[in-house]
C-alpha positions in Angstrom: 0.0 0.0 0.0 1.1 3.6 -0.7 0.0 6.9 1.0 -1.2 9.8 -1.3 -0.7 13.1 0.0 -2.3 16.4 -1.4 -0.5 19.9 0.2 -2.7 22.9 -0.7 -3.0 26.6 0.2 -6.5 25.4 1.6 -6.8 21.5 1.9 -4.3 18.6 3.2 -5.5 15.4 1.8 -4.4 11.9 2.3 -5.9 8.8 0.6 -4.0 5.2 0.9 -4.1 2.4 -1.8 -2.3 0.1 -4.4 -1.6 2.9 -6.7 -2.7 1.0 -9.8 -6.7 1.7 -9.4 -8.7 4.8 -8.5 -9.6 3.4 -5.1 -8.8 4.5 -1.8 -8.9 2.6 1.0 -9.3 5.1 3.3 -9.4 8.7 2.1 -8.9 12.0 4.9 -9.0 15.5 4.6 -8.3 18.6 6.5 -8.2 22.2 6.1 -5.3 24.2 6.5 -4.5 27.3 9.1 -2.3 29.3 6.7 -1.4 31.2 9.8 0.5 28.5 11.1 2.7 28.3 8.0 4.4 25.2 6.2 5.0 24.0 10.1 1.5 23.9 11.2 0.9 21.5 7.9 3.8 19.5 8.1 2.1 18.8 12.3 -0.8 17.6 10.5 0.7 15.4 8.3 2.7 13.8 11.1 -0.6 13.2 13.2 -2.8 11.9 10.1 -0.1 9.8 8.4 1.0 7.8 11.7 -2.0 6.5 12.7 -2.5 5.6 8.5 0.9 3.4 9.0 -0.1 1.7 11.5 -3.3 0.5 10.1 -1.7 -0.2 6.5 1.6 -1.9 5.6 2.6 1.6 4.0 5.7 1.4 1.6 6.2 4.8 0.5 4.7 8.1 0.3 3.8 10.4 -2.6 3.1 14.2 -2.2 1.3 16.6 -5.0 2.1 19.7 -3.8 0.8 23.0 -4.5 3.5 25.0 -6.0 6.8 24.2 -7.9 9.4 21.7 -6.9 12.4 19.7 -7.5 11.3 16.3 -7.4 15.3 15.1 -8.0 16.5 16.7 -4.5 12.4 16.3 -2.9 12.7 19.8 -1.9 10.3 22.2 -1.9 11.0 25.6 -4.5 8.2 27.7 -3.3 4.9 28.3 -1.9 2.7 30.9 -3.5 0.5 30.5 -1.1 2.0 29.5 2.5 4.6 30.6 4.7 7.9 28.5 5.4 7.6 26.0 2.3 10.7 27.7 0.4 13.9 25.1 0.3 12.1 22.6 2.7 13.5 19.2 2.2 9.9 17.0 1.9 11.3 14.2 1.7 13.7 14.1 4.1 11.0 14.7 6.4 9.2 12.0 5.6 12.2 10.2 6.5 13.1 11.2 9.6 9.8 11.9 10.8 7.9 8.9 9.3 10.5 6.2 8.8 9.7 6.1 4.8 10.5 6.9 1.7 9.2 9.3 -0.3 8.9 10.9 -3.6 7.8 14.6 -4.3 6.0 16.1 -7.5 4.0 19.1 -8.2 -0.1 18.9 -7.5 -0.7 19.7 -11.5 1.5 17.0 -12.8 -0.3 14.4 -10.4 -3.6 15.3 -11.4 -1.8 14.6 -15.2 -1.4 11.3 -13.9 -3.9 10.6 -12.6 -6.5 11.3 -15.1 -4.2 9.7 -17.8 -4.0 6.5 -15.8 -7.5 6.0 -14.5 -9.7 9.4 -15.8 -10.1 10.9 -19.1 -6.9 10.1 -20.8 -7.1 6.3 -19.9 -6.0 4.1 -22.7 -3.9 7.7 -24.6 -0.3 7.7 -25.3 -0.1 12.0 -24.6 -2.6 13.6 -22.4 -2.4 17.0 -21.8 -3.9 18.1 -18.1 -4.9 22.2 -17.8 -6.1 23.1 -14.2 -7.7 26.4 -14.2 -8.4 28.1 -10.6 -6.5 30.8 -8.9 -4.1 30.1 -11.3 -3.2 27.8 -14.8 -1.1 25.0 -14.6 -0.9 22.0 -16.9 1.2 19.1 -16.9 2.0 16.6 -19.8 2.2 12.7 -19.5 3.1 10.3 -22.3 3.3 6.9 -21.5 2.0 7.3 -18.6 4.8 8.7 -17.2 4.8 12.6 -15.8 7.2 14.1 -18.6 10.0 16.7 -17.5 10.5 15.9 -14.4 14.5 16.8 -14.4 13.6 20.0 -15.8 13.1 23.2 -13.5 10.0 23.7 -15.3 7.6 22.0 -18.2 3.7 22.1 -19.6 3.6 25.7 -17.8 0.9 26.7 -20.3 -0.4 29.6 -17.7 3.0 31.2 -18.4 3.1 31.6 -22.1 3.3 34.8 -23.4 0.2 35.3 -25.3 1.5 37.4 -28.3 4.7 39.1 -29.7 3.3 42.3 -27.5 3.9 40.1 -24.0 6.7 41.6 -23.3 6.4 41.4 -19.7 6.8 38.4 -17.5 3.7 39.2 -15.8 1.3 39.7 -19.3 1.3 35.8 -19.0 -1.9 33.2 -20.5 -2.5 33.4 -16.7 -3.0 36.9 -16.1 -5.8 36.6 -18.4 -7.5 33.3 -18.0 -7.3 32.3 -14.4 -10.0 32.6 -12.0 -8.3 36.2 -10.3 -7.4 37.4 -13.8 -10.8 37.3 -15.0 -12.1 38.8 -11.7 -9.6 41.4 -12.3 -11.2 41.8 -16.0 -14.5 42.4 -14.6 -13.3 44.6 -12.2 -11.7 46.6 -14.9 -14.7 46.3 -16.9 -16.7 47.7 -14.2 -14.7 50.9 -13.3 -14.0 52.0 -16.4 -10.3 51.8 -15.9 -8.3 52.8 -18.3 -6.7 50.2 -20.9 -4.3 47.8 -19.3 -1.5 46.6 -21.1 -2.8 43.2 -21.2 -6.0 44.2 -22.5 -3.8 44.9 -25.9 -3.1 41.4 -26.1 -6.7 40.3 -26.5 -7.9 39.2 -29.6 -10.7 41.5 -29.5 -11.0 44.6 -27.4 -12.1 44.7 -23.5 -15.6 44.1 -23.0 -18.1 47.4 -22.7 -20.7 46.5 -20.5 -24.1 47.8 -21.2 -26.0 49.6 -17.9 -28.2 46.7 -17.3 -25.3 44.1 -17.3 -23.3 46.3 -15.6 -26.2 47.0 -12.5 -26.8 43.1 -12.5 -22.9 42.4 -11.6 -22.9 45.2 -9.0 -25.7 44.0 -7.7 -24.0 40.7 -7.4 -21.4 42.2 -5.3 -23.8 44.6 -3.2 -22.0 47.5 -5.3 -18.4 47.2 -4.5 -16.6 46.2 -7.5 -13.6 45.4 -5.4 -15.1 42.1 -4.3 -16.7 41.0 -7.3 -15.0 37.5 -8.0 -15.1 34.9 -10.8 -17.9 32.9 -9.6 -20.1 36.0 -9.3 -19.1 36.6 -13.3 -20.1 32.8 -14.2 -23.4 32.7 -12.3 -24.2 36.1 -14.1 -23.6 34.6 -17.3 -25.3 31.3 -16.0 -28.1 34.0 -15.4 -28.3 35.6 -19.5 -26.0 38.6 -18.8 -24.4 38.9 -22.3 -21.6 41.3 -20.8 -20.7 39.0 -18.2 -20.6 36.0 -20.9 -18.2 38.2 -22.9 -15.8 39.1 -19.7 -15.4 34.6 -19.8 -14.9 35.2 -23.6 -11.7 37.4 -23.0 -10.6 34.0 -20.9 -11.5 31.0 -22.4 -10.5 32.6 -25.7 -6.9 33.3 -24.1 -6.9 29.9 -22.8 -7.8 28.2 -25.9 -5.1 29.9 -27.9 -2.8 28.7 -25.3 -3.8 25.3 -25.5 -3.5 25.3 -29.2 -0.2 26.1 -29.0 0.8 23.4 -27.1 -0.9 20.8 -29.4 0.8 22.2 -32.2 4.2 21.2 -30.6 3.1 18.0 -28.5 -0.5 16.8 -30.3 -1.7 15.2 -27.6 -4.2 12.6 -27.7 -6.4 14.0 -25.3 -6.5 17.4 -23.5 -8.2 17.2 -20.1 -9.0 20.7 -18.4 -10.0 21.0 -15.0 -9.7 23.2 -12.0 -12.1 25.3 -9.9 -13.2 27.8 -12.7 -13.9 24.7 -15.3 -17.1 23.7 -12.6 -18.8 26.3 -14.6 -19.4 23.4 -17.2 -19.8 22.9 -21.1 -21.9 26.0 -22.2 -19.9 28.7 -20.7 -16.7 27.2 -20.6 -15.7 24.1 -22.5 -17.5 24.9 -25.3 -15.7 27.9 -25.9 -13.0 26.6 -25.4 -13.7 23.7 -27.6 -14.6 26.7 -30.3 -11.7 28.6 -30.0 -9.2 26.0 -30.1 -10.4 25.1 -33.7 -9.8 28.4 -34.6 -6.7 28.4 -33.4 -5.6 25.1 -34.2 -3.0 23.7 -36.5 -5.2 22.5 -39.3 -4.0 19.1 -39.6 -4.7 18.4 -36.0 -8.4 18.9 -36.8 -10.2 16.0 -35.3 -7.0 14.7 -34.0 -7.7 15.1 -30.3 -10.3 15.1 -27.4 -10.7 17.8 -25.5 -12.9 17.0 -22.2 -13.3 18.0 -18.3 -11.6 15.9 -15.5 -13.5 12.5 -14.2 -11.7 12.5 -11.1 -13.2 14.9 -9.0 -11.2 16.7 -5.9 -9.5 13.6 -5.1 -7.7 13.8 -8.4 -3.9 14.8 -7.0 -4.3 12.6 -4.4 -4.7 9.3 -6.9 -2.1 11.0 -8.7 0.3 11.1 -5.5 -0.4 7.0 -4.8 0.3 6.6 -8.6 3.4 8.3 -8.5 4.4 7.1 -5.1 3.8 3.4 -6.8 5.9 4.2 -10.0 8.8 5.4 -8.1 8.5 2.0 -5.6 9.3 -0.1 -9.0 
């Protein structure tokens, strides 16, 4: 048995199993005090995963963290999120602190696994894995093996460039399509606020809201702007307002041109795209996605490829963890 553990800004999970099915025999999960920093989680993990060893014969442990990381040392790069993450040695931890070993890879590249091995992308040579949420990650697996592992970074979709006018590092696919980056859109849209330099490097111009769109958002977030987030947006849109459909546009339109890039260099078999902004569901999300990426798309691809939403639910990472926790046990 293997141990499956999911670090988060907001969530520790920890499922056990065989690695080789989408089955847990016993799944856990906690939230996290940010407050208490990278210490206050690595406590938890001590007091869950003990009392999981001695109930299962565990023989090693595999985290999906929520940041970057160099899975050849097991140390933590970064946390964007948490306090005290930034150099930690993981998986020395686990051995000193657990008695076991441990391997270490990046939450987006486990859900990559996981849906190619048991979800969406089962049966597929490439799969292709977008998570879109705060931020955009994505993760590539052929073979059913997590590919760039020994590189300091790979399948970072969210940090293309969209355009020869990105200049700057921060006018990213993810400053555009993530959940805060559309927020911010609508914000923008909203106030009035003068052009932003990444509104140049849409394809069509920032949406202009109409008054009765723009009442119906601000109603949404009792008439401060400031708050307004990305799930206010969808459920407008959910709702009929056309301005609100068109701020997702400026996303999903970003996103799909990103994605298209990708295929054009890797032509995956299947793209799977996930994450907490994909909940919105087919009409106001995958399917324009699903639009826009034909536009985009290297013509021969057309037809080529599957583009479809996760089947794996929150405990995607986890499976992903006890699937790369049993590859690196072989």
């Amino acid at each position: 048995m293997f141990l499956g553990i999911e670090i988060g800004g907001t969530k520790l999970q920890l499922g056990v199993g065989d690695g080789d099915h989408a089955h847990f025999e016993t799944f856990e999960r906690y939230d996290v005090i940010p407050t208490l920093g990278a210490d206050g989680i690595l406590q938890q993990i001590r007091a869950a995963a003990q009392g999981l060893i001695q109930r299962f014969d565990i023989q090693r442990v595999g985290f999906g963290f929520g940041g970057p990381v160099d899975r050849s040392t097991g140390c933590v790069i970064t946390s964007h999120q948490i306090e005290g993450w930034t150099g930690l040695a993981l998986v020395d931890w686990v051995r000193d602190n657990l008695n076991l070993a441990a391997v270490l890879g990046n939450d987006c590249d486990c859900a990559a696994l996981a849906e190619a091995l048991y979800g969406a992308g089962q049966g597929h040579r490439t799969v292709f894995y977008v998570t879109v949420g705060t931020g955009v990650g994505g993760g590539l697996v052929i073979n059913q093996q997590i590919h760039g592992t020994d590189r300091p970074a790979t399948a970072e979709v969210g940090h293309l460039r969209p355009g020869l006018l990105a200049t700057d590092p921060h006018a990213t696919v993810e400053s555009l399509a993530s959940g805060w980056g559309l927020a911010a859109t609508a914000r923008a849209c909203l106030s009035n606020e003068p052009e932003r330099h990444k509104d140049r490097l849409l394809p069509k111009s920032r949406p202009v809201l109409n008054e009765v769109d723009r009442g119906d958002l601000m109603d949404r977030c009792d008439g401060n702007s400031e708050s307004l987030t990305t799930r206010m947006v969808g459920e407008a849109a959910a709702a009929g307002n056309n301005g609100a459909r068109e701020i997702l546009r400026t996303g999903t339109d970003t996103l799909a041109w990103a994605i298209a890039q990708v295929m054009a260099i890797v032509a995956p078999d299947v793209v799977v795209i996930g994450g907490g902004v994909s909940l919105m569901g087919d009409e106001l999300f995958l399917d324009p996605i699903r639009e826009a990426v034909s536009r985009y798309l290297f013509p021969p691809l057309a037809g080529a490829y599957v583009l479809t939403g996760p089947r794996l639910g929150e405990e995607v990472v986890v499976h992903g963890a006890l699937a790369l926790g049993a590859q690196s046990h072989r």
